[in-house]
C-alpha positions as CSV (number, residue, x, y, z in Angstrom):
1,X,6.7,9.2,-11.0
2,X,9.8,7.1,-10.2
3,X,9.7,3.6,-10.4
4,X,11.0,1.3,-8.4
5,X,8.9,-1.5,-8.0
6,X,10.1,-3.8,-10.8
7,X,13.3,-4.0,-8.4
8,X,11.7,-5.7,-5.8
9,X,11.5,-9.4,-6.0
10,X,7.7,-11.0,-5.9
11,X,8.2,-12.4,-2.3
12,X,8.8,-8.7,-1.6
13,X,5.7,-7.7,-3.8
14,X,3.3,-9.6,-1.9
15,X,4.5,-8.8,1.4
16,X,3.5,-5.3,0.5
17,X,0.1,-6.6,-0.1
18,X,0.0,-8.3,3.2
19,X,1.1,-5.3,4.6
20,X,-1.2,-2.9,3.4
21,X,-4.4,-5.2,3.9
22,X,-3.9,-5.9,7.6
23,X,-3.5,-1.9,7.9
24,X,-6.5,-1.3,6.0
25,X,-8.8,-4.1,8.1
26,X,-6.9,-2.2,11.2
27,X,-8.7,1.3,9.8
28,X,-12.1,-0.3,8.3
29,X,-12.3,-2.7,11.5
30,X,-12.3,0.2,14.1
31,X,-15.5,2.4,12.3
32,X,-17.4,-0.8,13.6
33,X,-15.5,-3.0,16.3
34,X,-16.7,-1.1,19.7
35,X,-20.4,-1.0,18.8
36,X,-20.8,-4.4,20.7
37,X,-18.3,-2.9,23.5
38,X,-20.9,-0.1,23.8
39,X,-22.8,-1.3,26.9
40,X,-19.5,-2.6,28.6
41,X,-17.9,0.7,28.4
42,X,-20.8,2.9,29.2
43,X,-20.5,0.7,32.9
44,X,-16.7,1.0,33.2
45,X,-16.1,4.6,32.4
46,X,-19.7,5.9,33.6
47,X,-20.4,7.1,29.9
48,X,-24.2,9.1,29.9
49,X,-26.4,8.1,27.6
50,X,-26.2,10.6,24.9
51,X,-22.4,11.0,25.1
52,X,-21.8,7.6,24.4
53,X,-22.2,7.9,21.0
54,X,-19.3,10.1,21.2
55,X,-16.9,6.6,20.8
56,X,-17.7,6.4,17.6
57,X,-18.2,9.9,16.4
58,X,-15.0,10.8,17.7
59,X,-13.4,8.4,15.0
60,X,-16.0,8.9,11.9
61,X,-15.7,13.1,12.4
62,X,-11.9,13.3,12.2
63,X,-11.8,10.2,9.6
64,X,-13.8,12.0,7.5
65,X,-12.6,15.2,7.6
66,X,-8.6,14.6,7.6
67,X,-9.3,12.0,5.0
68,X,-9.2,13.8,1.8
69,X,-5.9,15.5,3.1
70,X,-4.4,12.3,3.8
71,X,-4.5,10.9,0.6
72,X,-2.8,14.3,-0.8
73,X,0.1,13.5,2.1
74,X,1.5,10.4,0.4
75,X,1.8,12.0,-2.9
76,X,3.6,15.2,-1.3
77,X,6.0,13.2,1.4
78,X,6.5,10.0,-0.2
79,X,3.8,6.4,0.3
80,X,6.2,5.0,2.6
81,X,6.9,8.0,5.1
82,X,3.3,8.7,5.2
83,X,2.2,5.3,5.7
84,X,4.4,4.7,8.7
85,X,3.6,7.9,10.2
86,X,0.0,6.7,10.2
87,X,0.2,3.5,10.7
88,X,2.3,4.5,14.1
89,X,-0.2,7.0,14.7
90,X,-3.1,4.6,14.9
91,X,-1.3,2.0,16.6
92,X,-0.3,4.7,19.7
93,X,-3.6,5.9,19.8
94,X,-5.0,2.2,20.3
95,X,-2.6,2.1,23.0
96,X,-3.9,5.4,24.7
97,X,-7.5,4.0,24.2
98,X,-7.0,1.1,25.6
99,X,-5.4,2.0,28.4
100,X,-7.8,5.3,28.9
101,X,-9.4,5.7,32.5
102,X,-12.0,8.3,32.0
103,X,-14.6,9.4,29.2
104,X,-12.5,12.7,27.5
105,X,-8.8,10.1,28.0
106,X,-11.4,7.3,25.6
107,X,-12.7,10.3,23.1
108,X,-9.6,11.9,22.3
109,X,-7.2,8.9,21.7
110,X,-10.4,8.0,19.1
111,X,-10.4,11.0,17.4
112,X,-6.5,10.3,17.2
113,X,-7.3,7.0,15.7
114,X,-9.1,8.9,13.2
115,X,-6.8,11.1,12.1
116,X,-4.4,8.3,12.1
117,X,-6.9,6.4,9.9
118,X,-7.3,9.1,7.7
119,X,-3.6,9.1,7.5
120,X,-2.8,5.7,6.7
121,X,-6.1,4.5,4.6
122,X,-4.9,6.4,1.3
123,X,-1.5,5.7,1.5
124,X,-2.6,1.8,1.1
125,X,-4.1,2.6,-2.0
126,X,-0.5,4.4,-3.3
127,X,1.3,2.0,-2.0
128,X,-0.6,-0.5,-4.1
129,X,-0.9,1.6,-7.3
130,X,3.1,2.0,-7.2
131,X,4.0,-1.3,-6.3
132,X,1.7,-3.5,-8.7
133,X,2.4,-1.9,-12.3
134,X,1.4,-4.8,-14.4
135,X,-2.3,-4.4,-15.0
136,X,-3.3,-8.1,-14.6
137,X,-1.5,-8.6,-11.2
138,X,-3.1,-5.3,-9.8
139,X,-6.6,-6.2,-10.5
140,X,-5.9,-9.5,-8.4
141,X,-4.4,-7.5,-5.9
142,X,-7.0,-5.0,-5.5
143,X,-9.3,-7.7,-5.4
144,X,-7.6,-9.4,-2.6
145,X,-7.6,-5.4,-0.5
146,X,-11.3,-4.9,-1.4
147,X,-12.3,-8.7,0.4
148,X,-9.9,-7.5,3.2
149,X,-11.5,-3.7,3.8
150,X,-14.9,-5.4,3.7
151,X,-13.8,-8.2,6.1
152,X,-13.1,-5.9,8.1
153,X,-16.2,-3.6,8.4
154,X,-18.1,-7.1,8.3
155,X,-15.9,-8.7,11.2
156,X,-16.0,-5.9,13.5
157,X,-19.4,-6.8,15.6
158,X,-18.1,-10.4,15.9
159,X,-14.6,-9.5,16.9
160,X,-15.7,-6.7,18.9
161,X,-18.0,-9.4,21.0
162,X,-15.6,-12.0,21.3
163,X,-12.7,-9.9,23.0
164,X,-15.1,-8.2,25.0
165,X,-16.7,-11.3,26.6
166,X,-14.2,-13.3,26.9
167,X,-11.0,-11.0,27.5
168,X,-11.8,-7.0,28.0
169,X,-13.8,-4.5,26.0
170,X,-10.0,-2.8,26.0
171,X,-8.8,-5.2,23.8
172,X,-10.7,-4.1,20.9
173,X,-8.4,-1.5,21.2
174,X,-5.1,-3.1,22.2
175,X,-5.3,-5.6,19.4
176,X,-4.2,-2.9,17.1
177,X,-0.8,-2.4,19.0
178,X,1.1,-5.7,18.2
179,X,-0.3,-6.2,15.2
180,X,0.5,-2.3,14.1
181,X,4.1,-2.9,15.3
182,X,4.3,-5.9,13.2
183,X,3.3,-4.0,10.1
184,X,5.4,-1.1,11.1
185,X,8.7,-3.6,11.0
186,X,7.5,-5.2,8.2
187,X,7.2,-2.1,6.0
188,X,10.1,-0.1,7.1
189,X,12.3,-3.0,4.9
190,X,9.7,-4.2,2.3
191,X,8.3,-0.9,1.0
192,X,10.3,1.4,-0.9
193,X,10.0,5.4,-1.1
194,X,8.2,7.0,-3.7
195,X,7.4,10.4,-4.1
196,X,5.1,12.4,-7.2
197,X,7.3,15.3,-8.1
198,X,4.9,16.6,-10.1
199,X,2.3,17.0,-7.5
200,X,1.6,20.6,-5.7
201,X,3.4,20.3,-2.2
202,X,0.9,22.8,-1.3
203,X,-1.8,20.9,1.8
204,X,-5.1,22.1,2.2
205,X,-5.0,21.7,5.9
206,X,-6.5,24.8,6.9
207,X,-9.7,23.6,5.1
208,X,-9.3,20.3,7.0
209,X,-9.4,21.7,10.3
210,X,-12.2,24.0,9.6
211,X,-14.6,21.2,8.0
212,X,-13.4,18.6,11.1
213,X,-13.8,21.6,13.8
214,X,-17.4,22.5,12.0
215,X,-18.8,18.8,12.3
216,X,-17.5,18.2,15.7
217,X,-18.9,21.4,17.2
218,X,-22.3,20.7,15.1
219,X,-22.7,17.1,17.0
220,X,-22.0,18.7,19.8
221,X,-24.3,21.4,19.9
222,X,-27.1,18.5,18.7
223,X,-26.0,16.1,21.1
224,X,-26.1,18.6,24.3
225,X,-29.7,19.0,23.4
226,X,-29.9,16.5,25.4
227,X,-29.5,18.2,28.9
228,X,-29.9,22.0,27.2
229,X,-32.9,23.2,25.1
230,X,-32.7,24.6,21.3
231,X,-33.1,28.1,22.2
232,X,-30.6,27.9,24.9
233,X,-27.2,29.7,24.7
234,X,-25.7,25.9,25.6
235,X,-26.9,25.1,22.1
236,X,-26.9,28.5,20.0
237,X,-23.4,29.0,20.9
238,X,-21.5,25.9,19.4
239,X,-24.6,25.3,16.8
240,X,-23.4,29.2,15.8
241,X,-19.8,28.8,16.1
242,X,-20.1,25.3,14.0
243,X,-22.5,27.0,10.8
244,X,-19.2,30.1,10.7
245,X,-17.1,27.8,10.7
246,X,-18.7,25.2,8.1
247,X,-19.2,28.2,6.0
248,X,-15.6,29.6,6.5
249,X,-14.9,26.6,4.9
250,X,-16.9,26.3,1.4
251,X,-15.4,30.2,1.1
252,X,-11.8,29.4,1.8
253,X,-11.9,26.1,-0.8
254,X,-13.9,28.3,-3.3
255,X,-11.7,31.2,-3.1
256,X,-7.9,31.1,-1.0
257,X,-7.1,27.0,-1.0
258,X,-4.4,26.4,-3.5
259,X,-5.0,22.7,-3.8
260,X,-8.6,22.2,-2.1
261,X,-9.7,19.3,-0.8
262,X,-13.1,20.1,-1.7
263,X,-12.9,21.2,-5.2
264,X,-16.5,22.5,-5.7
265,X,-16.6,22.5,-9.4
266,X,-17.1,19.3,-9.2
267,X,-20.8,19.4,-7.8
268,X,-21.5,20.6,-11.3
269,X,-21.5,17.3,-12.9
270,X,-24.7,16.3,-11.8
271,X,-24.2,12.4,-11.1
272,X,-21.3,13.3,-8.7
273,X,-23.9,15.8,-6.6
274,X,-26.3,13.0,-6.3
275,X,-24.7,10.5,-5.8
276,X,-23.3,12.1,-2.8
277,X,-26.5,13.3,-1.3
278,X,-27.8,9.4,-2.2
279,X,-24.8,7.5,0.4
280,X,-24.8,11.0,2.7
281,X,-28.7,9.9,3.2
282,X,-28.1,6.3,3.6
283,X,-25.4,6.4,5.7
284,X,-26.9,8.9,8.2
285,X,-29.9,6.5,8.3
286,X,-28.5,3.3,8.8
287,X,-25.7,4.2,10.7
288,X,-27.8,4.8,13.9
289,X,-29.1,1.3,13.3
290,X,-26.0,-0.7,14.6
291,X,-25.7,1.7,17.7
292,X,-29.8,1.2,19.0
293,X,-29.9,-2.7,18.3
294,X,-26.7,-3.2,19.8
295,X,-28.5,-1.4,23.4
296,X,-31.4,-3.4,22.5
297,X,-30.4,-6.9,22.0
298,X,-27.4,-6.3,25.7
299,X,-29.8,-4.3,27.8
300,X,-33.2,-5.4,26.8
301,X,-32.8,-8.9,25.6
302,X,-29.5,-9.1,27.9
303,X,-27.4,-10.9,25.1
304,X,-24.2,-10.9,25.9
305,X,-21.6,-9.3,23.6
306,X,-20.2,-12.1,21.9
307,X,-23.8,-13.8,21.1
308,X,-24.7,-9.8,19.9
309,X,-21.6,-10.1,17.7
310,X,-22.9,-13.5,16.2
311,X,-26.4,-13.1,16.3
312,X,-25.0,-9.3,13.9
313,X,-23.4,-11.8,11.2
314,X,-27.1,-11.9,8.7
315,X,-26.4,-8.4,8.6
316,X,-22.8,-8.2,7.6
317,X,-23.3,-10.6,5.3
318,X,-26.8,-8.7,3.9
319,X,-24.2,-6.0,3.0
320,X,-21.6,-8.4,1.3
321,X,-24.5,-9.7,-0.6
322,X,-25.9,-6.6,-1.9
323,X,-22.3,-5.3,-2.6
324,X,-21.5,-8.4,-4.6
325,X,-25.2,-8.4,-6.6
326,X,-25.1,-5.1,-7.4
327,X,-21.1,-4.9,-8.5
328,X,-21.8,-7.6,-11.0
329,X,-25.0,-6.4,-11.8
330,X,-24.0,-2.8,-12.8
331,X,-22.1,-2.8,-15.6
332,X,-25.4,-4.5,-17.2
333,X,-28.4,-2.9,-16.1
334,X,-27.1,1.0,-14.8
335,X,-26.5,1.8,-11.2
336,X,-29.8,4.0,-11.4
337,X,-32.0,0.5,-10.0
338,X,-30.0,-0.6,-7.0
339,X,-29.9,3.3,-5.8
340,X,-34.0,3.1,-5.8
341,X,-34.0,-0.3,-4.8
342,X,-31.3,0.2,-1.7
343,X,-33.7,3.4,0.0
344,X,-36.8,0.8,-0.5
345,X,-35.8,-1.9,1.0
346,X,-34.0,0.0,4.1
347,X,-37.0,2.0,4.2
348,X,-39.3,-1.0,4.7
349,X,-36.5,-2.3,7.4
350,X,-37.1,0.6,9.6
351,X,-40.6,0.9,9.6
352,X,-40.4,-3.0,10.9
353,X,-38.1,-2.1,13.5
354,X,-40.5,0.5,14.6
355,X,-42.7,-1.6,15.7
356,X,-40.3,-2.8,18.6
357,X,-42.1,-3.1,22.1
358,X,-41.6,-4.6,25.4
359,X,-42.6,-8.4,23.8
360,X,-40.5,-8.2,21.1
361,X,-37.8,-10.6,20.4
362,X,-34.6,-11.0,18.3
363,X,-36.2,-12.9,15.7
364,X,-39.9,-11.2,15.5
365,X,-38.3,-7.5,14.9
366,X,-34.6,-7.6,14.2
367,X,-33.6,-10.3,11.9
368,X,-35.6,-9.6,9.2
369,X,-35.9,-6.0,9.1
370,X,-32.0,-5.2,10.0
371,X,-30.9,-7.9,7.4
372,X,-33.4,-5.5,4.9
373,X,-31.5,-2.4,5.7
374,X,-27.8,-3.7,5.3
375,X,-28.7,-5.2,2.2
376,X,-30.1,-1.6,0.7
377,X,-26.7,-0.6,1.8
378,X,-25.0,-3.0,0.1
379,X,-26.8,-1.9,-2.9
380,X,-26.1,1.7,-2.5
381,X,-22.4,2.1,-1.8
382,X,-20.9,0.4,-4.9
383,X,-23.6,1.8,-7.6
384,X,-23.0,4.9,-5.6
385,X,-19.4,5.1,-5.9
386,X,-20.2,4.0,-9.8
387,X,-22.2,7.1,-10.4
388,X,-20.1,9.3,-8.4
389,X,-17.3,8.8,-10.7
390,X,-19.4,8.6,-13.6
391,X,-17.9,11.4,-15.8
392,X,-15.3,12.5,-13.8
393,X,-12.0,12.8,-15.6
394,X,-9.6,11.0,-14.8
395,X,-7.2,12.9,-12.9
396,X,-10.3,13.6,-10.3
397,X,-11.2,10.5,-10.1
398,X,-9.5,9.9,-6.7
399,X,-10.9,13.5,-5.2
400,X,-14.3,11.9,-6.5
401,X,-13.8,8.7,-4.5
402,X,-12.7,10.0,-1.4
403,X,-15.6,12.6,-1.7
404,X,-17.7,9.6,-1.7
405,X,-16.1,7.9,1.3
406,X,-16.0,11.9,3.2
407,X,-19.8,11.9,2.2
408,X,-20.4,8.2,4.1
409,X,-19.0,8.9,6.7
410,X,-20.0,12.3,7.7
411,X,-23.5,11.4,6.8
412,X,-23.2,8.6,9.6
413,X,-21.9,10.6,12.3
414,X,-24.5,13.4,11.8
415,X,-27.4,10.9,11.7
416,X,-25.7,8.9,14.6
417,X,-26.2,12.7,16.8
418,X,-29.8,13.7,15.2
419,X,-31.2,9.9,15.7
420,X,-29.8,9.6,19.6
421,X,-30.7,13.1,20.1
422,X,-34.4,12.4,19.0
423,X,-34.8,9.1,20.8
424,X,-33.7,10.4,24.3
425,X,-35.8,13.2,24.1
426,X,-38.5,11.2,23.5
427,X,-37.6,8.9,26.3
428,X,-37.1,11.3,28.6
429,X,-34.2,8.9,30.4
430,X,-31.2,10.6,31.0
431,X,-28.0,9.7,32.6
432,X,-25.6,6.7,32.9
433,X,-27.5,4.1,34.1
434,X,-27.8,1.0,31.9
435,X,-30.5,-1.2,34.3
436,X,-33.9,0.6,34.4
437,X,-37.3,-0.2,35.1
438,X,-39.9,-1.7,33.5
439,X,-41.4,1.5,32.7
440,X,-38.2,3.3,31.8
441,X,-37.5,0.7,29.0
442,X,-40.9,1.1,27.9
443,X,-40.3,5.0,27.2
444,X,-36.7,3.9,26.3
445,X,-38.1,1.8,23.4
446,X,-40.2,4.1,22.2
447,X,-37.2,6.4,21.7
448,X,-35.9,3.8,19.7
449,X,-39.2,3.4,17.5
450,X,-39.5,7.4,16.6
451,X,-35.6,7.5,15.8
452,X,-36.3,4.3,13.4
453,X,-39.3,6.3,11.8
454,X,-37.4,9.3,11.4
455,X,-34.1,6.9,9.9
456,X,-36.9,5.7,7.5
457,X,-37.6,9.0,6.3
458,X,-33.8,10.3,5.5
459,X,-34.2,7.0,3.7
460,X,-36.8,8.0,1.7
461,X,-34.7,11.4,1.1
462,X,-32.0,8.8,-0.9
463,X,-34.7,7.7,-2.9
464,X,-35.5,10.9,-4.4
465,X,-32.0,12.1,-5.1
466,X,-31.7,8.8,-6.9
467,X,-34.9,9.2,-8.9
468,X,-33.3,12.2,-10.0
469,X,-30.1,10.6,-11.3
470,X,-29.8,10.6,-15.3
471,X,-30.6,7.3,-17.1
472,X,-27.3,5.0,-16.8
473,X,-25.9,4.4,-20.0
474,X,-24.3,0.6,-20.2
475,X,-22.1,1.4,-23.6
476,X,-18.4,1.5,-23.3
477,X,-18.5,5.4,-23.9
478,X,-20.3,5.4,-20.0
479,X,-17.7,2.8,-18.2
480,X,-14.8,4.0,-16.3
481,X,-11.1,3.0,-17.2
482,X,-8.7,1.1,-15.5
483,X,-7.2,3.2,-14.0
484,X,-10.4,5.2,-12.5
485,X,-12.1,2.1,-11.4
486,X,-8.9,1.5,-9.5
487,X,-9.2,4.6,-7.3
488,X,-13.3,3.6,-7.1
489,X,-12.4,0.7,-5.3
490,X,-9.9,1.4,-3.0
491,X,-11.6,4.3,-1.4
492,X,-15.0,2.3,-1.5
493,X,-14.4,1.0,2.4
């Protein structure tokens, strides 16, 4: 690979850092930002109550299944093409958002933003790679874009209720634009083209298209469950369409993909299958969680959205904390304990936040038991990620990270359908209307509690794929390079 970077003055260097970091707390940011916004937009654009979830899903489904592609894109095309065609990308797409008038206009500039996050989220981590080649000044680097990516997941419900209570919930959205220009100007002078000739040019996009089209015709098909029965064609027909179609895709990247983005040899190293399942399981249970306390806390307790965002900050910082613990942790006692412990603990959270009823309050059954379940997260995504690439060579280390990252947050969209479905068909409350009767909230809650249960059981699910993970050697035969635990923790957020 050519190299350029020792060229560039150190001003210039750390520019690029500054660069790539907003971009990436752009991307990370926008998986969590409109949860507080929920409520607000459900009134403006009429959203019902089961396609609402459809904000977020639009985003996680085509994040997660273009991601894997994008990171091949930069390679292929060169970092700093690729990062400036996603980085405008997502920046346009905020624009559309913002400005969007009805519920499809709102759906599809997200799914845009995914694509566009998909995009520009790998090329961060070349762009990083490429520009810091002294070992010592990357780690500090990567350090500084790992607090930034999990800023940004952690920042999201505060920012997310300030600009929607005191501006417009469609500033959540047009934030991106001036910042994305800024970036775009910024990078078109200070970041220098690099391609990997040795690369295949070939692009699995076929397969990405058939995984992205499976998943969103699966939620679909879940989601309209809502207003059409299981045995209904309404349901059999996209459920149908969306099994071929997943199917069409493990065949196509076991047998015709030149350079899969799925490369299912892999699932034969044992840790890397688990491991998986163990943050696929988390993540569809916990996902849900943000989404029903967010409705509970704005049209139960009738916070407002900027006292939701604040009142979330235990829980992003339950997540930090567990991340930190169990990142300094691993390397002495095995990833093997936080996996148990993460499922436990998030386990116990949910059963607490089953108990919710008419009488509850913000402090009696959602500050403890929430704070529970994003600290079990915190210790599952970074031992998770450890095990993942646990014995992965090193030239798949990056396929096994953004496996990983394609694992959380498909895992979260399809437990974000199943849990919603559940809960309004337990409710029996339909429709867009966000003030309801004593009696309606009553049912409504209920909803909530059996979805909780049910998120408590997937939990449980984690647990037992990480009971089944191998004993987690600490030696210095069992610890991942430099170079490895470079990819780890870029794709980690």
């Amino acid at each position: 690979m050519e190299n350029t970077a020792d060229r560039v003055s150190l001003k210039t260097h750390w520019l690029i850092l500054v660069v790539v970091c907003i971009a990436q707390f752009m991307v990370v940011l926008d998986v969590s930002v409109v949860n507080v916004a929920l409520p607000t937009i459900q009134r403006s654009l009429h959203f019902s109550n089961s396609n609402l979830q459809w904000i977020i899903n639009a985003y996680t489904i085509t994040f997660a299944g273009f991601l894997m592609l994008g990171g091949r894109t930069a390679d292929i095309f060169g970092r700093r093409k690729i990062f400036l065609v996603g980085l405008g990308l997502f920046t346009l797409s905020s624009l559309v958002g913002g400005l969007a008038q009805t519920q499809s206009e709102l759906i599809a500039a997200r799914a845009i933003q995914g694509l566009g996050g998909a995009i520009l989220s790998p090329a961060t981590l070349t762009i990083l790679i490429t520009t810091f080649t002294d070992n010592t000044v990357r780690t500090k680097a990567l350090g500084i874009w790992g607090a930034v990516a999990a800023g940004g997941g952690a920042a999201g419900a505060l920012i997310g209720g300030i600009l929607t209570d005191l501006v417009s919930w469609r500033w959540i959205l047009f934030i991106n634009v001036p910042i994305g220009i800024i970036c775009f100007l910024i990078a078109t002078e200070a970041v220098s083209e690099i391609k990997n000739n040795r690369t295949s040019k070939s692009l699995d996009i076929i397969g990405s298209v058939l995984i992205t089209l499976g998943l969103s015709l699966g939620v679909y098909a879940v989601v309209n469950t809502d207003t059409a029965s299981w045995t209904s064609f309404a349901t059999l027909i996209p459920l149908s369409v969306a099994i071929l179609l997943l199917i069409g895709f493990v065949i196509y990247e076991m047998k015709l993909a030149k350079s899969p983005i799925v490369p299912f040899s892999m699932f034969r190293i044992r840790t890397l299958t688990l491991a998986n399942l163990c943050i696929f399981t988390m993540s569809a249970s916990a996902f849900a969680m943000w989404y029903f306390i967010t409705l509970y806390l704005q049209e139960v307790l009738h916070f407002s959205p900027l006292k939701t965002g604040i009142v979330f900050l235990p829980q992003t910082a339950g997540i930090a904390l567990g991340a930190i613990l169990s990142g300094r942790l691993i390397s002495k006692i095995g990833y093997k304990i936080f996996l148990l412990i993460g499922p436990v603990l998030a386990l116990l959270g949910f059963l607490w936040l089953a108990q919710v009823n008419i009488h509850s309050t913000y402090l009696s059954v959602v500050f403890i038991p929430a704070t529970l379940i994003t600290l079990g997260l915190g210790f599952t995504f970074a031992p998770a990620t450890a095990a993942g690439t646990d014995g992965v060579k090193r030239e798949l280390a990056g396929f096994a990270s953004g496996l990983l990252n394609s694992s959380r947050q498909i895992g979260g969209a399809l437990g974000l359908a199943v849990l919603v479905t559940i809960s309004l068909d337990i409710s029996k409350v339909t429709g867009n209307s966000t003030i309801f009767t004593r009696l309606q909230t009553i049912s409504i809650l209920h909803g909530w509690s059996v979805a909780y249960l049910t998120a408590g059981l997937i939990a449980a699910t984690s647990f037992i794929f990480a009971f089944s993970l191998p004993k987690h050697k600490t030696t210095n035969q069992t610890q991942l390079d430099d170079n490895k635990f470079d990819n780890r923790e870029l794709m980690l957020d």
